[in-house]
SEDO-232252 format. One record per residue: residue in three letters; x, y, z of N, C-alpha, C in turn; residue number from 1. Coordinates in nm, 2 decimals. Layout:
r, nx, ny, nz, cax, cay, caz, cx, cy, cz, k
ala, X, Y, Z, X, Y, Z, X, Y, Z, NUM
...
***
This chain:
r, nx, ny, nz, cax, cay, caz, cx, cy, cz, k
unk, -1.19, -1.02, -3.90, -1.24, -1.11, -3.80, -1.39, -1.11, -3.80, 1
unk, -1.47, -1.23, -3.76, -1.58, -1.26, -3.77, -1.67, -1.18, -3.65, 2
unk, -1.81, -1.22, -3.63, -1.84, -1.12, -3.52, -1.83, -1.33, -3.45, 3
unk, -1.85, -1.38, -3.46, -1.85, -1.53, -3.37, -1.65, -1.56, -3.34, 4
unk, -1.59, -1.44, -3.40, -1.42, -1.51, -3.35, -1.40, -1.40, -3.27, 5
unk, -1.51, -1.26, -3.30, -1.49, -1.15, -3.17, -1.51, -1.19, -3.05, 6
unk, -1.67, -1.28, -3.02, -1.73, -1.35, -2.94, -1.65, -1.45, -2.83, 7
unk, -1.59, -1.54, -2.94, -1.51, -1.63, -2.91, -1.41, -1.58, -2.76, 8
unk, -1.32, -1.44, -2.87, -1.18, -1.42, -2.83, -1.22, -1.34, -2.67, 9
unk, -1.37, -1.28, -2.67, -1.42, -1.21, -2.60, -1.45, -1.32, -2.40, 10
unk, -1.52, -1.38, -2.47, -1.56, -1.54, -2.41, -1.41, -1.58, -2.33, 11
unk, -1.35, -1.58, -2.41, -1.17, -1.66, -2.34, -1.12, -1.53, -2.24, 12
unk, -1.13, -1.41, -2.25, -1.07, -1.29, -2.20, -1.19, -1.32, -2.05, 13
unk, -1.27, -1.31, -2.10, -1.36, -1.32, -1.93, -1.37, -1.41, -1.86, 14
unk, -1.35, -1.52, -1.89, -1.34, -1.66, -1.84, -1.19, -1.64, -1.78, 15
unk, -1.11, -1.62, -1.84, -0.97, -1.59, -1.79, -0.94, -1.61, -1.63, 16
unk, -0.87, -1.68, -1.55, -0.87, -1.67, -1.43, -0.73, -1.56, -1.39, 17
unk, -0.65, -1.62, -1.47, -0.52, -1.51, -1.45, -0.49, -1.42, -1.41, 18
unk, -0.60, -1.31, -1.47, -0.66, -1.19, -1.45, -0.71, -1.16, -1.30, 19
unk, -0.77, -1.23, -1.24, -0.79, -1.21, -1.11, -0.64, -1.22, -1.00, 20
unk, -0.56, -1.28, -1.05, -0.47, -1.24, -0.94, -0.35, -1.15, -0.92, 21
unk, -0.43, -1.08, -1.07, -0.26, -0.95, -1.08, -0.44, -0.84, -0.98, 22
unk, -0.55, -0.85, -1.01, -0.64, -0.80, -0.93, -0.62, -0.83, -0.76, 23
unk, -0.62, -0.93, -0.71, -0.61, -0.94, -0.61, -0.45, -0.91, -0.53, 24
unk, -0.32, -0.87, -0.64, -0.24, -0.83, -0.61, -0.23, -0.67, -0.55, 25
unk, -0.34, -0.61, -0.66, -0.34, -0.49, -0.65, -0.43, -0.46, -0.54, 26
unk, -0.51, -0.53, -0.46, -0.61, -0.48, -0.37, -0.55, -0.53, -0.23, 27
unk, -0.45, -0.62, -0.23, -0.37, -0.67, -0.14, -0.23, -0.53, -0.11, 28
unk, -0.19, -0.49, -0.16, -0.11, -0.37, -0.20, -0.17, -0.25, -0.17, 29
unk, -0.29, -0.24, -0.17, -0.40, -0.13, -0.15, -0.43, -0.14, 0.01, 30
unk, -0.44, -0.23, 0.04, -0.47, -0.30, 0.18, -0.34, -0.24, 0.28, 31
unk, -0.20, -0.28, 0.22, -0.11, -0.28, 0.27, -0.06, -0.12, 0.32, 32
unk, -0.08, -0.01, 0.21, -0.03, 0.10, 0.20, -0.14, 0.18, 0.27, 33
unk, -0.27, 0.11, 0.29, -0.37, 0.20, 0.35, -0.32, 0.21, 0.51, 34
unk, -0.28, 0.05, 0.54, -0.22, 0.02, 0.68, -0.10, 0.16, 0.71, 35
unk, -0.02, 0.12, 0.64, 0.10, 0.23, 0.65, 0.07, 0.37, 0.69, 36
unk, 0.01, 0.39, 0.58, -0.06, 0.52, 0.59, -0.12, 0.58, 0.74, 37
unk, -0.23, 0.46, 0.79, -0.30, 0.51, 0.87, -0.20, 0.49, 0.98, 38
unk, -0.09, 0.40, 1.00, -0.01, 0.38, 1.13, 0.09, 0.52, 1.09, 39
unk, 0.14, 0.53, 0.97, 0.18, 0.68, 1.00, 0.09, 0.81, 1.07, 40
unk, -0.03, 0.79, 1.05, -0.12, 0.92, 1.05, -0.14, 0.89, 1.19, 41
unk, -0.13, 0.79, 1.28, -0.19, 0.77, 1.40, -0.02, 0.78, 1.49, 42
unk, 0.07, 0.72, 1.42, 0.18, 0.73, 1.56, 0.30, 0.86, 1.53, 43
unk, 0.24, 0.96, 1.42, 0.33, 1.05, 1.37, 0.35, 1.16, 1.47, 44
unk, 0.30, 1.17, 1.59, 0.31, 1.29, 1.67, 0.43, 1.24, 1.76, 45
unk, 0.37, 1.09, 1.78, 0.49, 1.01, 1.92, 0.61, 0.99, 1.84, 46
unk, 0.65, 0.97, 1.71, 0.76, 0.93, 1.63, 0.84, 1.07, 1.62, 47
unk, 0.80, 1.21, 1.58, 0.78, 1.31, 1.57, 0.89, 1.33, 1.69, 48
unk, 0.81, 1.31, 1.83, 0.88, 1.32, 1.94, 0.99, 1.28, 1.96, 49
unk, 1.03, 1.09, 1.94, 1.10, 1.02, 1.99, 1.20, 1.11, 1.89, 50
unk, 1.21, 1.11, 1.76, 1.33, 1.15, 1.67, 1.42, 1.29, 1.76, 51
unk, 1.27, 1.38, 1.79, 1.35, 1.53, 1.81, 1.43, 1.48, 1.95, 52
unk, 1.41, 1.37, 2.03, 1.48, 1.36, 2.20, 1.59, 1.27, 2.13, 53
unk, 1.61, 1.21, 2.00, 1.72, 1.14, 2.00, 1.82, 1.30, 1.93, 54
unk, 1.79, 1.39, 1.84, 1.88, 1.49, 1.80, 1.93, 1.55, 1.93, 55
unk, 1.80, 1.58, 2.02, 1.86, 1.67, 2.14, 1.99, 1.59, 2.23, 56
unk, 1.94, 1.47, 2.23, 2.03, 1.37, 2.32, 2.24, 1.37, 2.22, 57
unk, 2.18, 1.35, 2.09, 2.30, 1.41, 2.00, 2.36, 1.50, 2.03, 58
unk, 2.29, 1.61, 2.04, 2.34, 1.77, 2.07, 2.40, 1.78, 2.18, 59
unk, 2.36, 1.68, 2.29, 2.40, 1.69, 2.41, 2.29, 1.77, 2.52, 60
unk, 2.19, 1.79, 2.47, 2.07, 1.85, 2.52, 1.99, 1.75, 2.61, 61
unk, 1.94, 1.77, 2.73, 1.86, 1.67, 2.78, 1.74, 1.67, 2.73, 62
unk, 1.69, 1.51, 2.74, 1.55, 1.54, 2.64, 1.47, 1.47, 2.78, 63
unk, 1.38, 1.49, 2.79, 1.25, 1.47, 2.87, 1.10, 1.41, 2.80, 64
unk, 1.09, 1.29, 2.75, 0.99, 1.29, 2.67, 0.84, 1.32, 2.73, 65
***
């Protein structure tokens, strides 16, 4: 290969628009799981709770939240 069909093939790869939306897939995805994350990290005490008063309610235990 030439250094002007390196250039070329180089030129077509950056120009490329395609490429930006498997990128913007990935940062939309990133966006998403950060959300998750942080609504786990923030409602995990109260979720925590509601689960153990539905086992106790199972058990037959009164639960008092």
């Amino acid at each position: 290969m030439t250094f002007q069909a390196i250039k070329t093939s180089m030129m077509k790869f950056v120009k490329d628009e395609e490429g930006l939306t498997i990128v913007e897939y990935a940062v939309a995805g990133g966006l998403v799981t950060l959300g998750a994350v942080g609504a786990f990290v923030l409602l995990g005490g109260s979720v925590a709770t509601a689960i153990e008063c539905l086992d106790d309610a199972v058990n037959g235990v009164d639960c008092t939240p």
